[in-house]
N, CA, C and O atoms as CSV, one atom per row, in Angstrom:
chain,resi,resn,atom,element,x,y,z
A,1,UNK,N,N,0.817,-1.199,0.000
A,1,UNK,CA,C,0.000,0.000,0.000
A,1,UNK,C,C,0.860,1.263,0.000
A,1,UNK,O,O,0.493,2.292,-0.567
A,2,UNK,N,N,1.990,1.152,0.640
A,2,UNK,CA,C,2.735,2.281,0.644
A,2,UNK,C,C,3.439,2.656,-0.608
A,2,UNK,O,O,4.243,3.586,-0.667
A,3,UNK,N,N,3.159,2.015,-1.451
A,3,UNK,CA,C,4.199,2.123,-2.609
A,3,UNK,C,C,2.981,2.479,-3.946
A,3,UNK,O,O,3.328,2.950,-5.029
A,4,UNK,N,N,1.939,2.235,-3.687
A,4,UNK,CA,C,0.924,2.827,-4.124
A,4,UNK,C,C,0.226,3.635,-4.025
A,4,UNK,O,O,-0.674,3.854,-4.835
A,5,UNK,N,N,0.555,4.610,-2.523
A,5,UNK,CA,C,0.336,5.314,-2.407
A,5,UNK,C,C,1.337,6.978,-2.922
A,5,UNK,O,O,0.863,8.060,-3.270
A,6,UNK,N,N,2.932,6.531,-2.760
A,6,UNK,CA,C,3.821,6.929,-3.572
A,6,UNK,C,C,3.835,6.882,-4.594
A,6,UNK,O,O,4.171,7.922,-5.161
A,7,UNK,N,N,3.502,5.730,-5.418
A,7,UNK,CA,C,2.845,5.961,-6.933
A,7,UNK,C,C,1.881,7.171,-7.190
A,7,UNK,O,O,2.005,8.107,-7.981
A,8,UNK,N,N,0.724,6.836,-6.150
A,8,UNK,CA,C,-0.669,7.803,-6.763
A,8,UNK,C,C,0.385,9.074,-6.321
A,8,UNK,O,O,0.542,9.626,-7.410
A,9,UNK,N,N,1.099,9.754,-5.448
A,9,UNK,CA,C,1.528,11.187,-5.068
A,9,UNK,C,C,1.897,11.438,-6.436
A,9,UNK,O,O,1.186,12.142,-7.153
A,10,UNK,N,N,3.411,10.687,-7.019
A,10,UNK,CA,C,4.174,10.995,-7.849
A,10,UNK,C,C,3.242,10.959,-9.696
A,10,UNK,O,O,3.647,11.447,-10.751
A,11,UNK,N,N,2.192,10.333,-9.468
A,11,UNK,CA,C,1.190,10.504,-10.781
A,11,UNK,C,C,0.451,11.955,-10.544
A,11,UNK,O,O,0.598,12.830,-11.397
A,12,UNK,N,N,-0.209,12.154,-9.573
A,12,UNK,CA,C,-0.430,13.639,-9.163
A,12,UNK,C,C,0.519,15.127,-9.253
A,12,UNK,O,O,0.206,16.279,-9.554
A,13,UNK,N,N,1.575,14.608,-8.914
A,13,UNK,CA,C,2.695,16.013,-9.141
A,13,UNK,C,C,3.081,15.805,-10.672
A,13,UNK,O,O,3.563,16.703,-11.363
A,14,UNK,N,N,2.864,14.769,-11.033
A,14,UNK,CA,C,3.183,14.704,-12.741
A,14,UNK,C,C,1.840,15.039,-12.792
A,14,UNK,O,O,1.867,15.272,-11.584
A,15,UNK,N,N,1.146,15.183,-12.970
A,15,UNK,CA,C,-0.310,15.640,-13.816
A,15,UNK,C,C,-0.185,17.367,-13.559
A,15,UNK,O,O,-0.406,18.216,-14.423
A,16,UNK,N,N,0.178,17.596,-12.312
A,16,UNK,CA,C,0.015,18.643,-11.975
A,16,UNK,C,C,1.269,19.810,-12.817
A,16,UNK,O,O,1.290,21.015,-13.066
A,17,UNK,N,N,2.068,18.808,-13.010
A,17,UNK,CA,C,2.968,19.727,-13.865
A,17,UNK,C,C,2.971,19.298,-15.412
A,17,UNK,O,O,3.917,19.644,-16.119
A,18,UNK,N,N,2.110,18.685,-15.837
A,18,UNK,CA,C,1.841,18.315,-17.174
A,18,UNK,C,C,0.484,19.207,-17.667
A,18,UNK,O,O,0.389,19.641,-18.815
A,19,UNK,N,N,-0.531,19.412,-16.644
A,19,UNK,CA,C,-0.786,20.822,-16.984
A,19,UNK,C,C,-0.533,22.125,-16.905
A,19,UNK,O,O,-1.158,23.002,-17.501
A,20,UNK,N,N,0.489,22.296,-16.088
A,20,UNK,CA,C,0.890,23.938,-15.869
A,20,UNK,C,C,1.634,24.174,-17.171
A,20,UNK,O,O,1.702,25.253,-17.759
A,21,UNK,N,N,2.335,22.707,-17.648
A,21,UNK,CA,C,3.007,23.045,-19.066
A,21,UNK,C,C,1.586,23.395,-20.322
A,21,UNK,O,O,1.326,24.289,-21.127
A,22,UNK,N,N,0.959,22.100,-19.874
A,22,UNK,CA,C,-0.146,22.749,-21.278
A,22,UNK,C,C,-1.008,24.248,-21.472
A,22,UNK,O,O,-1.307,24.930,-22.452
A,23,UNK,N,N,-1.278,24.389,-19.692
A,23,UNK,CA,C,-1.371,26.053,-19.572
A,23,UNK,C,C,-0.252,27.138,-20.338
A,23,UNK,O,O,-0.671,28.140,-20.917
A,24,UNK,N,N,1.018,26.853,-20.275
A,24,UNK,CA,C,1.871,27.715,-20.471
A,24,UNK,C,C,2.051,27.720,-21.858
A,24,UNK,O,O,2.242,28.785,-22.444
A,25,UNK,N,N,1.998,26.310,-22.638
A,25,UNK,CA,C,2.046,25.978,-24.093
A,25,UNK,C,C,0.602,27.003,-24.604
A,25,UNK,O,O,0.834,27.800,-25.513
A,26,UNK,N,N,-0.556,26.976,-24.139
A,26,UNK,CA,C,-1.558,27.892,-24.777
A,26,UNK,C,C,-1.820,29.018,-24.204
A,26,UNK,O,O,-2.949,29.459,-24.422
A,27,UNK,N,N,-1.072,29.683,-23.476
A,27,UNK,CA,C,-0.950,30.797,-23.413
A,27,UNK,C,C,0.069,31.296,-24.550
A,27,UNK,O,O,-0.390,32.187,-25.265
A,28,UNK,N,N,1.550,30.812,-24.874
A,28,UNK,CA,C,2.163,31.028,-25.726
A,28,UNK,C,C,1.592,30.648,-27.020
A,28,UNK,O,O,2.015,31.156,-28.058
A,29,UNK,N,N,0.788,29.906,-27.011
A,29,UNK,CA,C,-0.095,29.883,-28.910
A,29,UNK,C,C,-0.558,30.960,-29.069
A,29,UNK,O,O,-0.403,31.525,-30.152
A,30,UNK,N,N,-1.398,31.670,-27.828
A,30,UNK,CA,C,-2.624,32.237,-27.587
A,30,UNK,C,C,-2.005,33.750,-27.918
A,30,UNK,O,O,-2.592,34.556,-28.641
A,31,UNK,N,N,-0.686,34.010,-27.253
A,31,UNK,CA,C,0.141,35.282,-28.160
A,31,UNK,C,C,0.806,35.385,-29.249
A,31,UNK,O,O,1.115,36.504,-29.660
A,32,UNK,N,N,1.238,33.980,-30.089
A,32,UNK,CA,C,1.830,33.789,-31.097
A,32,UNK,C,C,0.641,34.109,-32.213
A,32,UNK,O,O,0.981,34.760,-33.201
A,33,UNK,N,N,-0.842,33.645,-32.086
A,33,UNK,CA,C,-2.031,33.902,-32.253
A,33,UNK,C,C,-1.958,35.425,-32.784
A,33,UNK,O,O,-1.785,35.882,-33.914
A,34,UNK,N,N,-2.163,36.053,-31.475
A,34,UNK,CA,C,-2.370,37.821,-31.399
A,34,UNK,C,C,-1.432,38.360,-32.197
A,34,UNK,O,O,-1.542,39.413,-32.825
A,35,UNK,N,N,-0.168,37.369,-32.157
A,35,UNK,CA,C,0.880,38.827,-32.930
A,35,UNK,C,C,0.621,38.416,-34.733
A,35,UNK,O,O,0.384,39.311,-35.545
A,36,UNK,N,N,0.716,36.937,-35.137
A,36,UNK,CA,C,0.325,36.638,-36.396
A,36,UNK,C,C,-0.800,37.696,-37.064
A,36,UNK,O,O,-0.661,38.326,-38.113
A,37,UNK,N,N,-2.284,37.714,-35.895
A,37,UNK,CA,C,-3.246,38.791,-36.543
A,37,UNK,C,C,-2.967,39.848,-36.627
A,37,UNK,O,O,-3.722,40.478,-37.367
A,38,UNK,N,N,-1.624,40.798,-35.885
A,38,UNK,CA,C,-0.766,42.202,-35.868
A,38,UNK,C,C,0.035,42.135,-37.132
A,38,UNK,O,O,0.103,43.240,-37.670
A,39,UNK,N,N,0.676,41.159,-37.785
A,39,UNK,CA,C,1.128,40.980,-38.764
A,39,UNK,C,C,0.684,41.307,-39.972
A,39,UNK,O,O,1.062,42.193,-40.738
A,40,UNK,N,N,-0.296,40.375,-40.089
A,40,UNK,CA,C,-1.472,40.117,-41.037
A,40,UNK,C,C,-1.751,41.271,-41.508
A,40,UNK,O,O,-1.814,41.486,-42.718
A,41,UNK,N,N,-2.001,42.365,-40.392
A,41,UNK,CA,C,-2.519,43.634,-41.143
A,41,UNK,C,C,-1.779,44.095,-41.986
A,41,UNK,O,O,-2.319,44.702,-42.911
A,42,UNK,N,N,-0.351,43.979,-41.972
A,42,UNK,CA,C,0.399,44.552,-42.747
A,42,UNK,C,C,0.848,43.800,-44.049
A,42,UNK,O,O,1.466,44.536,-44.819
A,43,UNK,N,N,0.669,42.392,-44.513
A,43,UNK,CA,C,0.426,42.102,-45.700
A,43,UNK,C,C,-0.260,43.197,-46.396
A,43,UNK,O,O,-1.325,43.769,-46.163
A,44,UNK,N,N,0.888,43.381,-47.578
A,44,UNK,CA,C,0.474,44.339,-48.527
A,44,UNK,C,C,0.931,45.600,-48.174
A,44,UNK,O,O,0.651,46.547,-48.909
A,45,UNK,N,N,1.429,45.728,-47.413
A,45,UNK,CA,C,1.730,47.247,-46.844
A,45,UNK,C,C,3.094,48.010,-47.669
A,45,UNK,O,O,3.355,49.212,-47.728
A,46,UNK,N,N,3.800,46.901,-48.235
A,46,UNK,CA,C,4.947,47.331,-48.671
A,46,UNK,C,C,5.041,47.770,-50.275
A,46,UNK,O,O,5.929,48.367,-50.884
A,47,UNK,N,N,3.590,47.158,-50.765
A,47,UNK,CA,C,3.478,47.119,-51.837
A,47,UNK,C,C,2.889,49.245,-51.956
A,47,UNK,O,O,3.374,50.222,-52.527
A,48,UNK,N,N,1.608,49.008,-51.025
A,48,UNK,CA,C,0.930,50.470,-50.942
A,48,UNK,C,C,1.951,51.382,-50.705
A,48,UNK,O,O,1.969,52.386,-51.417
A,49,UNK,N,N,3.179,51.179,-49.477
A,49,UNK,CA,C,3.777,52.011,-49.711
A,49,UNK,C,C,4.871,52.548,-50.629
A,49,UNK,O,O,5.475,53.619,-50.681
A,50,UNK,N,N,4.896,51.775,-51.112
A,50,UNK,CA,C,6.046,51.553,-52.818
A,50,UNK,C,C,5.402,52.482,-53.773
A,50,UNK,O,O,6.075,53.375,-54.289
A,51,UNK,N,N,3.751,52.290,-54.130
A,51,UNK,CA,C,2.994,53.155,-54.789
A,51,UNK,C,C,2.975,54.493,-54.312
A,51,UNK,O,O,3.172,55.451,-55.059
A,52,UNK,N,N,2.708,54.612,-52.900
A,52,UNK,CA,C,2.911,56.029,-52.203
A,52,UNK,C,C,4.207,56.792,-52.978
A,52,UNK,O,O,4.216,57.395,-54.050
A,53,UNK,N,N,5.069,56.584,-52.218
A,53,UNK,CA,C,6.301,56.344,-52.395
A,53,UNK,C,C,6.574,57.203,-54.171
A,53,UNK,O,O,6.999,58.317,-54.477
A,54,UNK,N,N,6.177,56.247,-54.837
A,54,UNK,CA,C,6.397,56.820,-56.524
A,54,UNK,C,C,4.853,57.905,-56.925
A,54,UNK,O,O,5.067,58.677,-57.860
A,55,UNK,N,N,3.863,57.965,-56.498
A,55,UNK,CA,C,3.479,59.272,-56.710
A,55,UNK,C,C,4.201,60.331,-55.553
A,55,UNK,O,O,4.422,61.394,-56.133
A,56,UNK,N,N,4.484,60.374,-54.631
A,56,UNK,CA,C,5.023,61.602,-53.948
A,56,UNK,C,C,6.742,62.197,-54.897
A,56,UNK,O,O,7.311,63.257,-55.157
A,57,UNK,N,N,6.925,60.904,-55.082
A,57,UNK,CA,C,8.636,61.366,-56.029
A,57,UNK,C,C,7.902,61.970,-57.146
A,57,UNK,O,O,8.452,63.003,-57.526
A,58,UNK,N,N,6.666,61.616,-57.905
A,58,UNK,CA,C,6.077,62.496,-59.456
A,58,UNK,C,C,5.479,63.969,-58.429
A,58,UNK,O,O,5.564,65.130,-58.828
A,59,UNK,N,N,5.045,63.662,-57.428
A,59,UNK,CA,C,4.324,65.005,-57.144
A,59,UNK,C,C,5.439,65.910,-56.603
A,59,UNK,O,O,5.280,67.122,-56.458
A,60,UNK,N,N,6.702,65.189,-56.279
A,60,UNK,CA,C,8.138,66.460,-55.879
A,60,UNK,C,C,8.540,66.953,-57.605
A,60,UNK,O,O,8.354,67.983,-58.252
A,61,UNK,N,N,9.002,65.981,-57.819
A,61,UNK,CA,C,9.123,66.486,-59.526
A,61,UNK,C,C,8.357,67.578,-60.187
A,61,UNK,O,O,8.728,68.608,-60.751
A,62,UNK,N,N,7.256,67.097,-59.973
A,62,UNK,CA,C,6.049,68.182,-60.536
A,62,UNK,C,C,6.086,69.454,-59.477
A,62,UNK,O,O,5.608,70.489,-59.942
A,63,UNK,N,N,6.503,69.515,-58.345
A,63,UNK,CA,C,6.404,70.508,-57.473
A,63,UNK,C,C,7.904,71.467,-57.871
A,63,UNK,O,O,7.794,72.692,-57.917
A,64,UNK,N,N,9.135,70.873,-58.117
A,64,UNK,CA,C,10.086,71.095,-58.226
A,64,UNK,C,C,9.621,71.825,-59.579
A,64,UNK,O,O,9.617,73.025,-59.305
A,65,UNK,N,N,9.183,71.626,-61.068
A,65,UNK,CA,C,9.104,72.175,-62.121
A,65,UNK,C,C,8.365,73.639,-62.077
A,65,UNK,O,O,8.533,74.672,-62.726
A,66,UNK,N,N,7.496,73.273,-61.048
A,66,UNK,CA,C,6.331,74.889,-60.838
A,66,UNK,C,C,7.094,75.325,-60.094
A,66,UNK,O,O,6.922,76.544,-60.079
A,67,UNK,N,N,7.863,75.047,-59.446
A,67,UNK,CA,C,8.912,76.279,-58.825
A,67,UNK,C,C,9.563,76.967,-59.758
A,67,UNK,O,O,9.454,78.182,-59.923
A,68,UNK,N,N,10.606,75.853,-60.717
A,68,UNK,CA,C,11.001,76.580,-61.758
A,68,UNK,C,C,10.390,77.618,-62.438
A,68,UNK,O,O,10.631,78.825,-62.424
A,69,UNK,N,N,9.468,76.895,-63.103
A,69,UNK,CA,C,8.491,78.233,-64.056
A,69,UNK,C,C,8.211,79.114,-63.472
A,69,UNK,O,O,8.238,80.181,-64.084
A,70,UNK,N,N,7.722,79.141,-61.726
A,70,UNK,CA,C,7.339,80.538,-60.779
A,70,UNK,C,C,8.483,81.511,-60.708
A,70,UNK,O,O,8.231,82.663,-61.062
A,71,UNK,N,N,9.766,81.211,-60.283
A,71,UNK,CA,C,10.937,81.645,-59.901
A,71,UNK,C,C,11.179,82.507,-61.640
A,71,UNK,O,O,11.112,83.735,-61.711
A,72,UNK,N,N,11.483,81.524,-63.057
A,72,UNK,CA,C,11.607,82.134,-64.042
A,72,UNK,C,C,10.471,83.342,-64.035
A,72,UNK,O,O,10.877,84.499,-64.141
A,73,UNK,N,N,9.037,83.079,-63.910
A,73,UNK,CA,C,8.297,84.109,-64.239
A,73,UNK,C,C,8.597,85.279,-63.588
A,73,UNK,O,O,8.739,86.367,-64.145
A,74,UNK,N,N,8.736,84.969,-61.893
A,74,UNK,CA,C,8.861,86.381,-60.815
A,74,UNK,C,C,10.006,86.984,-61.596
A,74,UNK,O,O,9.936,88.202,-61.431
A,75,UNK,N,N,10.864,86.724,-62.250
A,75,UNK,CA,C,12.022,87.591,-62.546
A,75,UNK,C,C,12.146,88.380,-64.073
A,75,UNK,O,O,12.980,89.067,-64.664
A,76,UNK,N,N,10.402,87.683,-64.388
A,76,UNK,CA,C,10.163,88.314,-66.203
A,76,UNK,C,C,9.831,89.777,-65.627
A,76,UNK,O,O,10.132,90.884,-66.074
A,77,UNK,N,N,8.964,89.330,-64.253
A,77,UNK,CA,C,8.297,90.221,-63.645
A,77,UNK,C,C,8.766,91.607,-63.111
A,77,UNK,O,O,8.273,92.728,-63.231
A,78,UNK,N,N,10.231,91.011,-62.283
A,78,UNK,CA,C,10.759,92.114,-61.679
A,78,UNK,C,C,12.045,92.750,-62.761
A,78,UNK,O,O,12.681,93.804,-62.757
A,79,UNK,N,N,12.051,91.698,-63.532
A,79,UNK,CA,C,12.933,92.987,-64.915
A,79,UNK,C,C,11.558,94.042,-65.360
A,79,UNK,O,O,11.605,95.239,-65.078
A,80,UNK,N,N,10.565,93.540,-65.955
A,80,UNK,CA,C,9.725,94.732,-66.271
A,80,UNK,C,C,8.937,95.649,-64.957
A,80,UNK,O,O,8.153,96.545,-65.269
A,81,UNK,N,N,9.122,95.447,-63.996
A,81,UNK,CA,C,9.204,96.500,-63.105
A,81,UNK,C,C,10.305,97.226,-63.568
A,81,UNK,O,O,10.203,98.120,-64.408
A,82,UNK,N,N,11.467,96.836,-62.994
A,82,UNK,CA,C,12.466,97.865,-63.209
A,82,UNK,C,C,12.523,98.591,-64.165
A,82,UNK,O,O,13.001,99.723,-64.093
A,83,UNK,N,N,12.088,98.124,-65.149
A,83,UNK,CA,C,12.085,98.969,-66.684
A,83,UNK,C,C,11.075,100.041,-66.713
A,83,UNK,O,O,11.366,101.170,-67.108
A,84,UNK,N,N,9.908,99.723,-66.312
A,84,UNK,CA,C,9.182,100.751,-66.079
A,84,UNK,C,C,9.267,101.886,-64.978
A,84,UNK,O,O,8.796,103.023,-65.019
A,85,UNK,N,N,9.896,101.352,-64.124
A,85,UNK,CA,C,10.483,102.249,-62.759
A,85,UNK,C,C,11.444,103.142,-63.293
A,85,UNK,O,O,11.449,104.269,-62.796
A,86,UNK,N,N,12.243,102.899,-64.174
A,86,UNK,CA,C,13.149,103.308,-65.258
A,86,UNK,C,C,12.790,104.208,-65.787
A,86,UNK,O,O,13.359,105.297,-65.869
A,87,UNK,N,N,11.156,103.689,-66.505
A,87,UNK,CA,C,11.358,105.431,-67.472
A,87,UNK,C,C,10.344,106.414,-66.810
A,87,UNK,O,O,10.108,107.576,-67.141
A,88,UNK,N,N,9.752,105.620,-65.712
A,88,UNK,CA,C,8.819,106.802,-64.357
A,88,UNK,C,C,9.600,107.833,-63.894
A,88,UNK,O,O,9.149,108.625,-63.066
């Protein structure tokens, strides 16, 4: 009896730590879980921002050219001031 009763203890502290592991195993699914769906969102993200990305470089380009033409014009501008300041 005594050795069966040492049996049943030592089947008990094994059960008892054969679930604290399966607790601990699905808690760690259970965040591996959460971060996969944090992931997930970002499928595709690299692609949208690649597209971003190449209209903002056409819309600097295009921003960069209307500077040009503004800068050329202000100075069509301020030669014919002066010219007219000239013969005032």
């Amino acid at each position: 009896m005594k050795v069966t009763a040492v049996t049943e203890r030592l089947w008990q502290l094994n059960q008892g730590k054969c679930s604290e592991m399966i607790n601990k195993k699905h808690e760690v699914a259970r965040e591996v879980t959460d971060l996969e769906a944090i992931y997930r969102r970002y499928d595709g993200a690299e692609a949208k921002f690649a597209r971003r990305e190449q209209y903002y470089k056409k819309d600097m380009a295009d921003l960069i050219e209307y500077t040009k033409w503004i800068t050329n014009e202000t100075s069509i501008l301020r030669e014919r001031v002066r010219k007219a300041e000239s013969v005032i």
